[in-house]
N, CA, C and O atoms as CSV, one atom per row, in Angstrom:
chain,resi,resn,atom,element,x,y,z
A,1,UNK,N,N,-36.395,22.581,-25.391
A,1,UNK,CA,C,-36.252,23.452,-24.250
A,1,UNK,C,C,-34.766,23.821,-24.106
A,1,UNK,O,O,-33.956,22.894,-24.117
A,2,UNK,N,N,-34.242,25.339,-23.947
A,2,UNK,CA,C,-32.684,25.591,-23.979
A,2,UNK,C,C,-31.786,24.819,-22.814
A,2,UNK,O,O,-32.348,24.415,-21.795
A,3,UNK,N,N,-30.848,24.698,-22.948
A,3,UNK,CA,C,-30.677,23.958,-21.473
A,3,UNK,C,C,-30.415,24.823,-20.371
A,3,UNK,O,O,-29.824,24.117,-19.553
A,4,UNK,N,N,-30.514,25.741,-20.004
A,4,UNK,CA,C,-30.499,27.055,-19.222
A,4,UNK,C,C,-31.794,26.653,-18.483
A,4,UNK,O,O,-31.827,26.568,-17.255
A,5,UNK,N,N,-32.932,26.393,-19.330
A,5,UNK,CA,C,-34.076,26.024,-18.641
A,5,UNK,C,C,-33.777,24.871,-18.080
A,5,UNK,O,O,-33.898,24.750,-16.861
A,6,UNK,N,N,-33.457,24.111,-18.653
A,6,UNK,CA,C,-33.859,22.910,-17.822
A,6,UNK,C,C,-32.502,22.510,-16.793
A,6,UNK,O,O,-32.515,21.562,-16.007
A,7,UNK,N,N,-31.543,23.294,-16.958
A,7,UNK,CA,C,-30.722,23.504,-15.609
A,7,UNK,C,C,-30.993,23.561,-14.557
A,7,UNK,O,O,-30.570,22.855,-13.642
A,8,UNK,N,N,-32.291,25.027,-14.482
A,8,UNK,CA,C,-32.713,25.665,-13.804
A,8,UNK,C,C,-33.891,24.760,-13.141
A,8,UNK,O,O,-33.991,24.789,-11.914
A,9,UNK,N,N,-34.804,23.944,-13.913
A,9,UNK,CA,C,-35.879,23.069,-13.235
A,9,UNK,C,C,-34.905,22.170,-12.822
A,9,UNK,O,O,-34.764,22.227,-11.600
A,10,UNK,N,N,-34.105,21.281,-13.415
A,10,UNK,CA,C,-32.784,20.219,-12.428
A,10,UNK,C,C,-32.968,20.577,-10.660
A,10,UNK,O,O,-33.594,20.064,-9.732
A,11,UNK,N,N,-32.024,21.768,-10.829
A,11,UNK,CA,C,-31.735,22.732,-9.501
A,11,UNK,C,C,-33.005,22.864,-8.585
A,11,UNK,O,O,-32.926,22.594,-7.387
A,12,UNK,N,N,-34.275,23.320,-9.216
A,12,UNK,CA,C,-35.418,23.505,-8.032
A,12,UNK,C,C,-35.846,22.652,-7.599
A,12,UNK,O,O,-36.453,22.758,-6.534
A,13,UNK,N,N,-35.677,21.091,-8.424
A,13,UNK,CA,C,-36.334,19.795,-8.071
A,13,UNK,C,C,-35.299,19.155,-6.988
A,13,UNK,O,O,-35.609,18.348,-6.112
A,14,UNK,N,N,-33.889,19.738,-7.258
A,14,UNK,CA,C,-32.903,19.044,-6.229
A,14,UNK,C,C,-33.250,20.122,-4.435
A,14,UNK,O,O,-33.258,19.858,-3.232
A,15,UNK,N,N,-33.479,21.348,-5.314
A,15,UNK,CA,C,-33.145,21.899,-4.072
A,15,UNK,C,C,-34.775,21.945,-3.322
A,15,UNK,O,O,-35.051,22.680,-2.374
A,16,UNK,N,N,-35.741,20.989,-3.986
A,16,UNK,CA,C,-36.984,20.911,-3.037
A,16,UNK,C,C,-37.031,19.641,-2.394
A,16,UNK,O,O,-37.475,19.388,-1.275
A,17,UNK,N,N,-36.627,19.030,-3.056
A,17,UNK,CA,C,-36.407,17.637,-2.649
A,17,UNK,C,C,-35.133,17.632,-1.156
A,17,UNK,O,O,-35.478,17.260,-0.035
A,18,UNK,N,N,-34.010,18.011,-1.411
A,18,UNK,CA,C,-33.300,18.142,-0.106
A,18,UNK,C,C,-34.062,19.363,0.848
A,18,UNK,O,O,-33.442,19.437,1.909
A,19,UNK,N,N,-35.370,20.482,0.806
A,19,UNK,CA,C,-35.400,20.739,1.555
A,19,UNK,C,C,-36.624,19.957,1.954
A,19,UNK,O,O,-37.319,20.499,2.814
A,20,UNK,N,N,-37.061,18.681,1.457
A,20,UNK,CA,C,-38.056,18.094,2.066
A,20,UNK,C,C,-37.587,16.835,2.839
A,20,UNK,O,O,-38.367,16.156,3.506
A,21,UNK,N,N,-36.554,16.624,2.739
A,21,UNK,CA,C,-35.823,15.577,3.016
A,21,UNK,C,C,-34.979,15.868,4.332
A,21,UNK,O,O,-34.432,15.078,5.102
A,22,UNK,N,N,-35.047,17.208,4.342
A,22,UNK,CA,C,-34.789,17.943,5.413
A,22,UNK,C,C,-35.480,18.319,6.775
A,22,UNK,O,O,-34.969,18.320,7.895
A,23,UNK,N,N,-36.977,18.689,6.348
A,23,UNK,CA,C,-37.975,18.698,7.297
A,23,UNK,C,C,-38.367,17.479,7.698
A,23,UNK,O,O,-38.709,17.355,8.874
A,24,UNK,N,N,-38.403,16.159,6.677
A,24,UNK,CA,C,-39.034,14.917,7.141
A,24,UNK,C,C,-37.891,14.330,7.708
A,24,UNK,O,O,-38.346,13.375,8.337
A,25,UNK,N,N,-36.719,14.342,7.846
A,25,UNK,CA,C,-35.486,13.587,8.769
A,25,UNK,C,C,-36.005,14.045,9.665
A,25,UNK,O,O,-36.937,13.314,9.999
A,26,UNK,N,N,-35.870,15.395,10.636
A,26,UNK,CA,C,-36.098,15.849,11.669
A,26,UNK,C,C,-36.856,15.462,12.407
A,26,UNK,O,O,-36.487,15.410,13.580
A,27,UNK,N,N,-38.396,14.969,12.033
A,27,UNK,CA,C,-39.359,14.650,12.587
A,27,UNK,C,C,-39.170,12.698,12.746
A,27,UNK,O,O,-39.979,12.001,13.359
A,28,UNK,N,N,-38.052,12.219,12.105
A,28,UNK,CA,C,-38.095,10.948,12.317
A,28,UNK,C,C,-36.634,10.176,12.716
A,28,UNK,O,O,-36.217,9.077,12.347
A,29,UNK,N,N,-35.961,11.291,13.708
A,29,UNK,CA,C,-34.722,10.992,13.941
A,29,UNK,C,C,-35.128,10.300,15.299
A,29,UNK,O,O,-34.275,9.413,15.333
A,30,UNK,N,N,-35.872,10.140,16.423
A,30,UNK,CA,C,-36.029,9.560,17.193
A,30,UNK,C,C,-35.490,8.549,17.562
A,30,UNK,O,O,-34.884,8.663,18.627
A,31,UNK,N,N,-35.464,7.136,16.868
A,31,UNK,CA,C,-35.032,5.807,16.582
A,31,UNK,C,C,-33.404,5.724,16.182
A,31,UNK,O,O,-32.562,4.856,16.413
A,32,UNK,N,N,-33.331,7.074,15.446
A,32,UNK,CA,C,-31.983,6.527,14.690
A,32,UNK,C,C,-31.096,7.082,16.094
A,32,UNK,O,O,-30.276,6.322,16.610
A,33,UNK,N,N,-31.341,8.491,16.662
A,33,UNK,CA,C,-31.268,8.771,17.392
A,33,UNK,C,C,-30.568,7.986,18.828
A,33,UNK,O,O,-29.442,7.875,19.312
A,34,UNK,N,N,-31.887,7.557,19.145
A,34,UNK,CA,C,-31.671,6.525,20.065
A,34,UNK,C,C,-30.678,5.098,20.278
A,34,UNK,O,O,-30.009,4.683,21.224
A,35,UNK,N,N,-30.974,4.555,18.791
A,35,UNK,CA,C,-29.927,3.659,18.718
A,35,UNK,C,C,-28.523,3.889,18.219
A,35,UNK,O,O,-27.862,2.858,18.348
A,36,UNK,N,N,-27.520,5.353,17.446
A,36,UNK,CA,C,-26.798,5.906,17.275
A,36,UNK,C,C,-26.091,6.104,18.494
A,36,UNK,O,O,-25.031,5.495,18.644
A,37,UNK,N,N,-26.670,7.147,19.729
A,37,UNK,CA,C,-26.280,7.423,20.704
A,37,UNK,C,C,-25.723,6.059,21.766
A,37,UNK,O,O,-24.610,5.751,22.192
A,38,UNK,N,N,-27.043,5.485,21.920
A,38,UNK,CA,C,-26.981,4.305,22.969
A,38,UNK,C,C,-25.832,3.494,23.157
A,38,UNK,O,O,-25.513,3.001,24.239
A,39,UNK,N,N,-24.893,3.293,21.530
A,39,UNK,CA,C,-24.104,2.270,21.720
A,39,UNK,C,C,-22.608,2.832,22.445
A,39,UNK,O,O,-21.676,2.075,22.712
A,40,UNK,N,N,-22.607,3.888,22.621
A,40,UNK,CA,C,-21.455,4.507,23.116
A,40,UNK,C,C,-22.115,4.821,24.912
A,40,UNK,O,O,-21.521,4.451,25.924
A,41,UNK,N,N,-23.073,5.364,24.897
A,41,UNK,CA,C,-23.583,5.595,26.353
A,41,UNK,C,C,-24.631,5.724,26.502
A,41,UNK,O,O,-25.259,5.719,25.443
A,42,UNK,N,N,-25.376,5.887,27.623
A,42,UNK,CA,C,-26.809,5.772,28.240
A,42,UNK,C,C,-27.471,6.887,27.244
A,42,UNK,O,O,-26.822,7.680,26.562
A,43,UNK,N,N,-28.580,6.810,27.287
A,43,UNK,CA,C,-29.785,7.943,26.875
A,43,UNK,C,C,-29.955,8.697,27.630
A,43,UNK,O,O,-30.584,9.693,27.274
A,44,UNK,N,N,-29.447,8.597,29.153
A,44,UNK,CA,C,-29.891,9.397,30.272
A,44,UNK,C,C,-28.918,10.732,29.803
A,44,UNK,O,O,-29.317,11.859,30.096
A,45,UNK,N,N,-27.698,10.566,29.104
A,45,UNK,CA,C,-27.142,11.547,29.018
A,45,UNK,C,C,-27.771,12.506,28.035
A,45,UNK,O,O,-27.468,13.697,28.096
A,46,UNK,N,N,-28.889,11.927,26.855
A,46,UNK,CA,C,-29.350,12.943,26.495
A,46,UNK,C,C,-30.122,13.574,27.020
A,46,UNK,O,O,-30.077,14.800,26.924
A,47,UNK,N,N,-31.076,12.941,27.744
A,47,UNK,CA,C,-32.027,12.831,28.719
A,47,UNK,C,C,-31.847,14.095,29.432
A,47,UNK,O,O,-32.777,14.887,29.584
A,48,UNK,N,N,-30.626,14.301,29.883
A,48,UNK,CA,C,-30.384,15.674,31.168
A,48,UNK,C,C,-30.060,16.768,30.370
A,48,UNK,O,O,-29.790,17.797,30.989
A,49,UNK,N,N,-30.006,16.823,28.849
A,49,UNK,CA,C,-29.643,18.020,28.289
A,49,UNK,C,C,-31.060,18.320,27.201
A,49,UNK,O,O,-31.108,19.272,26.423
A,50,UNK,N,N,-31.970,17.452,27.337
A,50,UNK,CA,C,-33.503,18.172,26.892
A,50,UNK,C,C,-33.750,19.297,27.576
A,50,UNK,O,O,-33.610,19.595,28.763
A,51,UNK,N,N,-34.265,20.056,26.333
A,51,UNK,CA,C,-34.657,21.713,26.555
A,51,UNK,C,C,-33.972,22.501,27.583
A,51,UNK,O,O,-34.476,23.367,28.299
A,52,UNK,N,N,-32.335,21.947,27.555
A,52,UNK,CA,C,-31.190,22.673,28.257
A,52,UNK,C,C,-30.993,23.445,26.486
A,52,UNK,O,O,-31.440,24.461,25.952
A,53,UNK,N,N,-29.904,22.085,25.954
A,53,UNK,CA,C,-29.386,22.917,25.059
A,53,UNK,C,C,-29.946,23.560,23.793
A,53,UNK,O,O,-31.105,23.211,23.570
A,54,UNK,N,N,-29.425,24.407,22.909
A,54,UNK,CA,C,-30.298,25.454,21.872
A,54,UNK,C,C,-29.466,23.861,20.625
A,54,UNK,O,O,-28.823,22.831,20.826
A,55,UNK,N,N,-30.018,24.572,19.465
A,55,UNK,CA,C,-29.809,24.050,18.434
A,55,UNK,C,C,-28.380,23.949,18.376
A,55,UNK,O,O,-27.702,22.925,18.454
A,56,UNK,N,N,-27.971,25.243,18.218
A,56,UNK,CA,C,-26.792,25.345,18.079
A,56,UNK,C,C,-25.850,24.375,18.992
A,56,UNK,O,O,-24.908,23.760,18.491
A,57,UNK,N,N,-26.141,24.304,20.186
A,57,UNK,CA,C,-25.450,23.476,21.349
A,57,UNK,C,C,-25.406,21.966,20.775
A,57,UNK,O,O,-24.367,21.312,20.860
A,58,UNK,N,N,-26.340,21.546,20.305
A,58,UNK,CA,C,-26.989,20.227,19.917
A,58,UNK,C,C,-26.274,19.994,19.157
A,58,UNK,O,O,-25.644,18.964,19.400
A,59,UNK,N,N,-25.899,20.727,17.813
A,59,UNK,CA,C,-25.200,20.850,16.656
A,59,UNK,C,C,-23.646,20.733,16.721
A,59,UNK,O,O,-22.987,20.376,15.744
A,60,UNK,N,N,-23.161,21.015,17.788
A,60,UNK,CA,C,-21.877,21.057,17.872
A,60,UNK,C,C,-21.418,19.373,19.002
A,60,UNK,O,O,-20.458,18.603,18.997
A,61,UNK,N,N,-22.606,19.456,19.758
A,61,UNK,CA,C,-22.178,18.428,19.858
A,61,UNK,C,C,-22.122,17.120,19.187
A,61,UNK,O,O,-21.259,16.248,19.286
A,62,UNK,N,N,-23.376,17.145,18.373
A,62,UNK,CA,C,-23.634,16.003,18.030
A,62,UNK,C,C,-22.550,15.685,16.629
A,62,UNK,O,O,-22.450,14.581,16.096
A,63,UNK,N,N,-21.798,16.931,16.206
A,63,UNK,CA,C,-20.784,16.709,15.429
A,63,UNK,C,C,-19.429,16.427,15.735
A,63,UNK,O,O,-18.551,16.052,14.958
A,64,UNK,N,N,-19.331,16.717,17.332
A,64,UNK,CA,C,-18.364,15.999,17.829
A,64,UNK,C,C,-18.193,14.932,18.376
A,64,UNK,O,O,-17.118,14.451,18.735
A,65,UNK,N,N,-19.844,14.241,18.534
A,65,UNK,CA,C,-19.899,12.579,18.446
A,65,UNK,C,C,-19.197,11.605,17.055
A,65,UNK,O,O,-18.586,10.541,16.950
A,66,UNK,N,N,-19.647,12.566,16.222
A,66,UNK,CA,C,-19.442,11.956,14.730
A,66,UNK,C,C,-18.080,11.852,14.532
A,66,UNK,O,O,-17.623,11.048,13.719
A,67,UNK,N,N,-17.154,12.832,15.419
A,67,UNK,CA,C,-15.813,13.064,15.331
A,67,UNK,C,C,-15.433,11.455,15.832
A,67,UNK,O,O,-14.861,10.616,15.136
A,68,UNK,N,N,-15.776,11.330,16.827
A,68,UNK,CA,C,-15.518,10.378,17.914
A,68,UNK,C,C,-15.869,9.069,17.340
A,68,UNK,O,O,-15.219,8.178,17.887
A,69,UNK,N,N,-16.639,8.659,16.464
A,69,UNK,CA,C,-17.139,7.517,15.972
A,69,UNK,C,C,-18.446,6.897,15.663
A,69,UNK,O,O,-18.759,5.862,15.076
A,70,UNK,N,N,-19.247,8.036,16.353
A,70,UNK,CA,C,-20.460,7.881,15.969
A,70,UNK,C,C,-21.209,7.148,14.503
A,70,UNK,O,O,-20.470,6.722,13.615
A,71,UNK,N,N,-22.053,7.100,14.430
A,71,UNK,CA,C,-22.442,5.917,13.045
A,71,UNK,C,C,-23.383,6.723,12.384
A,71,UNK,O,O,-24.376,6.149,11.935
A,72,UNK,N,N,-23.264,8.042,12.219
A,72,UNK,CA,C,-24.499,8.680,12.164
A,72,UNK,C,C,-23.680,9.691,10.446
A,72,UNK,O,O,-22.536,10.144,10.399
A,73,UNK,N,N,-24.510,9.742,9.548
A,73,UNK,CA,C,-24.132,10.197,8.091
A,73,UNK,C,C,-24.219,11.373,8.542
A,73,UNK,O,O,-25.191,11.842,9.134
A,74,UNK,N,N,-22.638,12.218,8.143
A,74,UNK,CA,C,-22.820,13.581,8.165
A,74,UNK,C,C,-23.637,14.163,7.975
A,74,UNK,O,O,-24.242,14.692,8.907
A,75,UNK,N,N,-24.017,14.322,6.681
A,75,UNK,CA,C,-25.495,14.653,6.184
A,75,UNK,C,C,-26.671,14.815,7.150
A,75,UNK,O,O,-27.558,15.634,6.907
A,76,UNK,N,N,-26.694,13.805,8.582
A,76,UNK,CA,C,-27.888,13.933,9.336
A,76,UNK,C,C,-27.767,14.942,10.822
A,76,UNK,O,O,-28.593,15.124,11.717
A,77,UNK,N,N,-26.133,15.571,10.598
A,77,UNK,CA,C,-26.173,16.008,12.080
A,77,UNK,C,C,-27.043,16.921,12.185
A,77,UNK,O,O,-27.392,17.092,13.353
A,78,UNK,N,N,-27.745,17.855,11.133
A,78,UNK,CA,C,-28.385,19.120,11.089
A,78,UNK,C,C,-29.724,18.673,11.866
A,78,UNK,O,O,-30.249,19.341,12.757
A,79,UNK,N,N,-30.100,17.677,11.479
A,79,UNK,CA,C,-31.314,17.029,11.797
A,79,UNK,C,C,-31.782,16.335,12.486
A,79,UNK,O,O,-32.947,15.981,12.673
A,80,UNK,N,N,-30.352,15.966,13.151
A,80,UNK,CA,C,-30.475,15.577,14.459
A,80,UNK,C,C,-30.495,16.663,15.960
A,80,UNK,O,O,-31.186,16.676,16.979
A,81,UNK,N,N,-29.449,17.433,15.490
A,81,UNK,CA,C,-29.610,18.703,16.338
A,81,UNK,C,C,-30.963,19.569,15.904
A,81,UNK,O,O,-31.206,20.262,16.892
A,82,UNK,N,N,-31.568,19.738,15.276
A,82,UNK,CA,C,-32.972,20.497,15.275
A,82,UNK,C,C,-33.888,19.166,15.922
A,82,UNK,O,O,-34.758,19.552,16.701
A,83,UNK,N,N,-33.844,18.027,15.770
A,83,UNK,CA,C,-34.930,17.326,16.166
A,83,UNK,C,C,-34.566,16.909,17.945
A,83,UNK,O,O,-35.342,16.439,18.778
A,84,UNK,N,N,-33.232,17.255,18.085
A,84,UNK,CA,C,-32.977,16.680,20.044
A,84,UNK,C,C,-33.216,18.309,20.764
A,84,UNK,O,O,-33.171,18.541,21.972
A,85,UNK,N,N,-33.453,19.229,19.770
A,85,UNK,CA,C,-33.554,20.914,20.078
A,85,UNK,C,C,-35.333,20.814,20.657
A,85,UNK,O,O,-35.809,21.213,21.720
A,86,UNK,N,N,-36.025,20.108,19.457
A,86,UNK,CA,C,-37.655,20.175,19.808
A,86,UNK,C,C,-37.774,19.727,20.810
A,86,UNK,O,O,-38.559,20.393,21.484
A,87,UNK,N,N,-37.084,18.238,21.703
A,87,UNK,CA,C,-37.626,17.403,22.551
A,87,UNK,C,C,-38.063,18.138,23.880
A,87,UNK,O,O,-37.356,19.065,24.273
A,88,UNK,N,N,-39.051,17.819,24.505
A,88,UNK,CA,C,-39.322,18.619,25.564
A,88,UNK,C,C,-38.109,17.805,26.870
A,88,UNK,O,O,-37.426,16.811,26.627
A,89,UNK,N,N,-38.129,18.485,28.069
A,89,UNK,CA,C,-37.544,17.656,29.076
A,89,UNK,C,C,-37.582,16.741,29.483
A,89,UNK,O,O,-37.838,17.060,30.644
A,90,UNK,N,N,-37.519,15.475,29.484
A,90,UNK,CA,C,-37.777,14.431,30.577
A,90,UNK,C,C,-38.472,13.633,29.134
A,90,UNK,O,O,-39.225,12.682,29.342
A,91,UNK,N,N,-38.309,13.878,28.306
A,91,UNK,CA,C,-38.670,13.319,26.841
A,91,UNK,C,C,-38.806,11.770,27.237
A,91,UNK,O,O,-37.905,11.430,28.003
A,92,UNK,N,N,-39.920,10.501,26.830
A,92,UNK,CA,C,-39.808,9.795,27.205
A,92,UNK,C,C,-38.953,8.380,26.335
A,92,UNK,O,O,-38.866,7.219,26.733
A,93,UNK,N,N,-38.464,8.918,25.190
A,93,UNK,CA,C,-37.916,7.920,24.262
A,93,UNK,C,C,-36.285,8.183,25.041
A,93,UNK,O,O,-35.384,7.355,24.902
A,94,UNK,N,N,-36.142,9.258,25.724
A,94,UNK,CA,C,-34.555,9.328,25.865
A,94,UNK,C,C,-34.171,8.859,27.361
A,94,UNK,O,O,-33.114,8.272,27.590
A,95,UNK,N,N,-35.265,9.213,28.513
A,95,UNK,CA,C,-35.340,9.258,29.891
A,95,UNK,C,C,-36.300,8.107,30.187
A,95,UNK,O,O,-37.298,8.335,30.870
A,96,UNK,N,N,-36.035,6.782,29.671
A,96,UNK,CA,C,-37.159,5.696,30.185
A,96,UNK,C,C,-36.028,5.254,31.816
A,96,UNK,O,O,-36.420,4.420,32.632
């Protein structure tokens, strides 16, 4: 097989794999979430910004936690801000 080809299968297997790795973080950031945030401050603070802020809002902040010291792999802020974007208000993993 030329290696042009099999460059090219390399690349689609990487780039399906990170976009699956992508959709399934999102849906299971909850926990990491929770215990990431918590050790710096309450949950209530995320708690009051469910289905306030947009993605984008989420995104910037949650990369300026990471600034701050947060414990959270660059790699996951995307996915954390799309998954604290879904939570409805009064979410009960964040607002107990």
């Amino acid at each position: 097989m030329p290696r042009r080809i099999r460059y090219y299968l390399a690349g689609c297997v990487c780039a399906g794999l990170f976009a699956l790795t992508g959709v399934c973080g999102a849906a299971d950031m909850g926990g990491t979430v929770k215990q990431v945030c918590s050790r710096c401050h309450s949950t209530k603070r995320i708690c009051l910004n469910l289905g306030v802020k947009s993605e984008t809002a989420w995104k910037s902040t949650v990369a300026k936690m990471v600034e701050k010291g947060a414990q959270l792999p660059a790699g996951q802020v995307d996915a954390t801000a799309s998954y604290l974007s879904q939570q409805p208000p009064d979410s009960g993993a964040f607002c107990d």
